[in-house]
NUVEXKE-43420 format. One record per residue (C-alpha): residue in three letters; x, y, z; residue number from 1. Coordinates in steps of 0.001 Angstrom, whole numbers, plus 500000, padded with zeros to 6 digits. Example, Ala and Ser with C-alpha at 12.3 -4.5 7.8 and 13.67 -1.06 7.14 Angstrom:
<panus>
PANU     r       xx       yy       zz     k
PANU   ALA   512300   495500   507800     1
PANU   SER   513670   498940   507140     2
</panus>
This chain:
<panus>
PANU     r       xx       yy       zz     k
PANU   UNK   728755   111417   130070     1
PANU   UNK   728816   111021   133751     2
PANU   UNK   730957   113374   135695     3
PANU   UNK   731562   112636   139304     4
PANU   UNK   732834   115073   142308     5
PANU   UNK   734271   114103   145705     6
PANU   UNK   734148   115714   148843     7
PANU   UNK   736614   114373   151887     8
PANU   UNK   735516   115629   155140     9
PANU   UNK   738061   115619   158226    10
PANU   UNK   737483   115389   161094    11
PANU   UNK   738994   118871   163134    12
PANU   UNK   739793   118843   166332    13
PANU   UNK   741448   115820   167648    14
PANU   UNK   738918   115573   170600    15
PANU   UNK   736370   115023   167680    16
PANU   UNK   737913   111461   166476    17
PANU   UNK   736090   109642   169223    18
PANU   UNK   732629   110166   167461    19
PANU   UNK   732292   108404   163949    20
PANU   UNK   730701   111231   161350    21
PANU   UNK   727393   110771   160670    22
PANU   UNK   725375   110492   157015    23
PANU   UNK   722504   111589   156128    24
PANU   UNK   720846   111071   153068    25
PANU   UNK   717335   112149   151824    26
PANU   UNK   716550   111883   147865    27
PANU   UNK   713418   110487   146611    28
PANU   UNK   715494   107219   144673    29
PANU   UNK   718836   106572   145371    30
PANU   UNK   721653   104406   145444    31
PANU   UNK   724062   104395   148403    32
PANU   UNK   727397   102157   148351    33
PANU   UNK   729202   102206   151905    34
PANU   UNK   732774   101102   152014    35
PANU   UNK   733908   101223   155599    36
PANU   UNK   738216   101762   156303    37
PANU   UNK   740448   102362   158778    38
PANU   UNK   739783   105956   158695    39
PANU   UNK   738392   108840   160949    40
PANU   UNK   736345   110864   158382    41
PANU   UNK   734558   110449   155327    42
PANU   UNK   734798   110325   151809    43
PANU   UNK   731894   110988   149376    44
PANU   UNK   731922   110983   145726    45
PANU   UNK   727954   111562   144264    46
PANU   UNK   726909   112186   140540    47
PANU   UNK   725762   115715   139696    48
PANU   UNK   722010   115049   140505    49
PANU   UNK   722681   114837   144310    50
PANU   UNK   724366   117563   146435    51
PANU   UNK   726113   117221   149463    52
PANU   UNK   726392   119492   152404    53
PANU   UNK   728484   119363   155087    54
PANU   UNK   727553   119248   158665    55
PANU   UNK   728971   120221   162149    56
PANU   UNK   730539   117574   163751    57
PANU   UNK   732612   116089   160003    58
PANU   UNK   729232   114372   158880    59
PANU   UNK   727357   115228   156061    60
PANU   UNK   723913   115509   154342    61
PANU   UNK   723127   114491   150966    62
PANU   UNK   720330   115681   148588    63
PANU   UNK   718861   115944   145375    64
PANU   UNK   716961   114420   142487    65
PANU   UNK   713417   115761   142723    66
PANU   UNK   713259   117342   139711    67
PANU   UNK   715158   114057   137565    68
PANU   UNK   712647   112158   139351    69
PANU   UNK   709474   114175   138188    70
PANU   UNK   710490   114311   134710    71
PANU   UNK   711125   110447   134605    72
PANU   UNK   708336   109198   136516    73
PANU   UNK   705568   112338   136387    74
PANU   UNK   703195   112238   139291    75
PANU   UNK   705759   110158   141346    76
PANU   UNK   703423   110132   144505    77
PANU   UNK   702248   106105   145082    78
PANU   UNK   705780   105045   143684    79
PANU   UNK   707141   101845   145041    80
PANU   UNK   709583   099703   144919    81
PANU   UNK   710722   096552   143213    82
PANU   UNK   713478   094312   142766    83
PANU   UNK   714784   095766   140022    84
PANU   UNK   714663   099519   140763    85
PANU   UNK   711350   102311   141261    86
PANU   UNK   708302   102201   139731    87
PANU   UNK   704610   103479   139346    88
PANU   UNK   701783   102359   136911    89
PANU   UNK   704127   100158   134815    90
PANU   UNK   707183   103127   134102    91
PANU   UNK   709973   102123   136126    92
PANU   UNK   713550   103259   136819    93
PANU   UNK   715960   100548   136991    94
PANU   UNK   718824   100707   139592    95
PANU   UNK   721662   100735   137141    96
PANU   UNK   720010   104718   136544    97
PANU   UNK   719363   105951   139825    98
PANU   UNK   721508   108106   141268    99
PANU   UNK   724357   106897   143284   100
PANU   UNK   726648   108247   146213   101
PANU   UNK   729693   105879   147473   102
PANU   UNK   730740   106884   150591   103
PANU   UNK   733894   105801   152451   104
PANU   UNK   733031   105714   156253   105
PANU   UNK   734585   104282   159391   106
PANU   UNK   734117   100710   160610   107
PANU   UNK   731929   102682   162973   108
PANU   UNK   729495   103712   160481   109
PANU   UNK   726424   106051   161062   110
PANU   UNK   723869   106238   158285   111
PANU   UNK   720259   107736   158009   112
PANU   UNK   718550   106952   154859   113
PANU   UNK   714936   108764   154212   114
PANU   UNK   713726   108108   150132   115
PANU   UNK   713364   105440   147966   116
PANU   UNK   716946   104208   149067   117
PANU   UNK   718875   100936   147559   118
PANU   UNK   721823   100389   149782   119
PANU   UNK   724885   098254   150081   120
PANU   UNK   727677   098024   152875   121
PANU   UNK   730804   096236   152831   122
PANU   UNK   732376   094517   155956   123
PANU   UNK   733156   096947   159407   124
PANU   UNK   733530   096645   162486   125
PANU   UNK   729753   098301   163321   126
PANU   UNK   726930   100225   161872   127
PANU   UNK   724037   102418   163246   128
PANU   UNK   721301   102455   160431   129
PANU   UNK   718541   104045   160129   130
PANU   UNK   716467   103650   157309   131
PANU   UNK   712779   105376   156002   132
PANU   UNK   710959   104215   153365   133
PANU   UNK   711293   101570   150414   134
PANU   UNK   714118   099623   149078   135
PANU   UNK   716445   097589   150101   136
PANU   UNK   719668   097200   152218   137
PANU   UNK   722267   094514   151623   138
PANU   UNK   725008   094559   154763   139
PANU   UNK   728335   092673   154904   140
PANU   UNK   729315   091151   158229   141
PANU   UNK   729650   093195   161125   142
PANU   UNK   732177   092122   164159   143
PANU   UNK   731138   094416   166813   144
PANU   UNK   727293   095510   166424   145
PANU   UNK   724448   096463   164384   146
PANU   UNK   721837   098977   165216   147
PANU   UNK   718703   099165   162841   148
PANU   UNK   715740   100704   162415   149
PANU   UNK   713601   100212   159165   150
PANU   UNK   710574   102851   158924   151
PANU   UNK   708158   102047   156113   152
PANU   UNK   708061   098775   153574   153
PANU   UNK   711437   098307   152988   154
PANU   UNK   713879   095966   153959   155
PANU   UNK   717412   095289   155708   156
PANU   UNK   719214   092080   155311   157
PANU   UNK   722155   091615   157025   158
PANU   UNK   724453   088775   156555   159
PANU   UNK   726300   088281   159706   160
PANU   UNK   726349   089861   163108   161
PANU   UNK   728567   089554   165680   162
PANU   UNK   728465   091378   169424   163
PANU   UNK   725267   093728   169944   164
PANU   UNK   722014   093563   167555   165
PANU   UNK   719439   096486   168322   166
PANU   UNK   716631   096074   165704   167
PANU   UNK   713061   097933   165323   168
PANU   UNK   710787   097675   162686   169
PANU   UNK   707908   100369   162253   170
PANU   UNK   705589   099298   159832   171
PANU   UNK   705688   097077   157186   172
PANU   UNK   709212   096232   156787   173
PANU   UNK   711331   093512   157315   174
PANU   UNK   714961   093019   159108   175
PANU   UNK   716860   089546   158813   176
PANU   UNK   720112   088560   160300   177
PANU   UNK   721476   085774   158495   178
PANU   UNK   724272   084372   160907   179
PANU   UNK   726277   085447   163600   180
PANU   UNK   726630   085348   167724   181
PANU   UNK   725218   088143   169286   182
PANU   UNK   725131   088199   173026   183
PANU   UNK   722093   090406   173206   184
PANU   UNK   719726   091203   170839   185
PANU   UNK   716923   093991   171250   186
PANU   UNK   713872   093316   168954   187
PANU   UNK   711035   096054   168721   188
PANU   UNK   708156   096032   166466   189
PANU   UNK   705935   098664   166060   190
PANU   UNK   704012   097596   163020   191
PANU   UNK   702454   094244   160763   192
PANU   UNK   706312   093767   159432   193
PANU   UNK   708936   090814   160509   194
PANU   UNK   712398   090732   162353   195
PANU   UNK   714231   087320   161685   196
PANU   UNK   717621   086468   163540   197
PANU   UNK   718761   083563   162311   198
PANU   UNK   722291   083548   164316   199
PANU   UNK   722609   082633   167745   200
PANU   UNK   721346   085241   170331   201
PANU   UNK   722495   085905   174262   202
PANU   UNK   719800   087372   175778   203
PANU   UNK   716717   088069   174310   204
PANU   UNK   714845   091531   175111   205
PANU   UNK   711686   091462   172498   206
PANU   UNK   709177   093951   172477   207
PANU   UNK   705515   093339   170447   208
PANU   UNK   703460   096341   169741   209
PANU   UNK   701911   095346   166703   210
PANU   UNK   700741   092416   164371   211
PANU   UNK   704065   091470   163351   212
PANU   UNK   706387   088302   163808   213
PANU   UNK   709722   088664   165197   214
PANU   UNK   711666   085189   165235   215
PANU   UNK   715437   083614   166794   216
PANU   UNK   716254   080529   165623   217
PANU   UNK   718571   080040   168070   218
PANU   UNK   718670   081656   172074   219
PANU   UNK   721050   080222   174695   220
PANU   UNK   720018   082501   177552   221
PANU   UNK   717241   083881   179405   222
PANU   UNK   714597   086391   177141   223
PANU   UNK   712308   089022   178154   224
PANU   UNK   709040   089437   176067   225
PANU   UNK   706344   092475   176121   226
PANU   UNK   703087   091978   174506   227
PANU   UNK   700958   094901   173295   228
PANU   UNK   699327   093919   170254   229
PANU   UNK   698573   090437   168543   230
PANU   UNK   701502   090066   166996   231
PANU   UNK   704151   086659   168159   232
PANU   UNK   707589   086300   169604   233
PANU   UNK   708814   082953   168694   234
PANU   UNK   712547   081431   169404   235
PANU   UNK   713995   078527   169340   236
PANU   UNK   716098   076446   172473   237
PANU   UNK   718476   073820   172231   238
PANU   UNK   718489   070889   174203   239
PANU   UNK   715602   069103   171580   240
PANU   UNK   713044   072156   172270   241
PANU   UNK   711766   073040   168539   242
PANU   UNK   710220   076797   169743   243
PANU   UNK   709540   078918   172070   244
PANU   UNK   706051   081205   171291   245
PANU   UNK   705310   084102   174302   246
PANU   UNK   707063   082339   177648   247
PANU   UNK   706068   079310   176727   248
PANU   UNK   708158   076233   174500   249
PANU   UNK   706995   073347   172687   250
</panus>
């Protein structure tokens, strides 16, 4: 039997509310479930293979599973992940059995992920992610921002952004914006990976320092492309244009 503990960190001082506490979590294979509410603090509930330690500031940082980790999948270095959970030379761990933390967080949410992380947010109002290593993160709309950076091969799909979009990509991974009007959108790559916006974007500031492909399907305004590497910038334009590839449309 599973038995679950909570921890509900405050925020002290009143002067303190103005800064949304921050998350950190760092476990080889994980499972993280973000609710955001109405709320100036946090709430975190983990099982008992993942400890939590509170930081200055009303934010916290989350450990744990090594050892549960080396006794299920021995030798765990050259893991990856899948679909369906972790695994290395045909053992896996399915997701259903990896340990989980739910945290209740502000609509302002700020989350650092470093592991073999599998994450899922519900709707807020913004979110400041950043995320190292595999697996895969699954984000409700946001009305008011998203900043993102994926480190590693794993991935960050976002449904629907509204206001701001900040996204970098260093290495292999992959960020996609489903939908959603954002008035600017910042796009760094760093690596051979892929940012995708398929919303409607402002003003475009892109950034290519690698071999990757970052993509808008849709730009109304003016855009700003850097080139250091042999990777592409490609956007769409309305007005019967199909794409735009470096400064130049077709």
């Amino acid at each position: 039997m599973k038995f679950l503990f909570s921890l509900t960190i405050a925020l002290g001082a009143p002067a303190l509310a103005l800064a949304a506490p921050a998350l950190t979590l760092e476990a080889p294979a994980a499972r993280l479930v973000v609710i955001p509410e109405a709320r100036p603090d946090m709430a975190l509930t983990a099982d008992p293979r993942l400890a939590i330690h509170p930081v200055a500031g009303g934010g916290a940082r989350v450990t744990g599973a090594s050892s549960w980790l080396e006794q299920t999948l021995p030798w765990v270095f050259g893991y990856r992940c899948t679909a369906a959970g972790v695994s290395r030379w045909g053992r896996a761990i399915a997701l259903k059995d990896l340990p989980t933390l739910t945290a209740r967080v502000p609509l302002d949410a700020d989350i650092t992920t470093r592991g073999a992380v599998f994450g899922q947010a519900g709707a807020g109002r913004s979110l400041k992610l950043s995320a190292t290593g595999c697996g895969t993160w699954r984000l409700a709309p946001l009305s008011s921002g998203l900043t993102v950076t994926q480190t590693g091969p794993g991935q960050v799909i976002a449904s629907h952004v509204d206001g701001a979009l900040k996204a970098t990509v260093d290495g292999s991974g992959t960020i996609v914006v489903g939908q959603g009007v954002t008035s600017t959108a910042k796009l760094i790559m760093k690596g051979d990976g892929r940012i995708d916006d398929r919303g409607t974007v402002g003003m475009l500031d892109a950034e290519m320092r690698g071999s990757g492909l970052i993509t808008v399907r849709l730009l109304a305004g003016q855009a700003k492309v850097a080139y250091d590497g042999d990777g592409n910038v490609r956007w769409g334009r309305p007005k019967g244009k199909k794409f735009c590839a470096g400064l130049a449309c077709y």
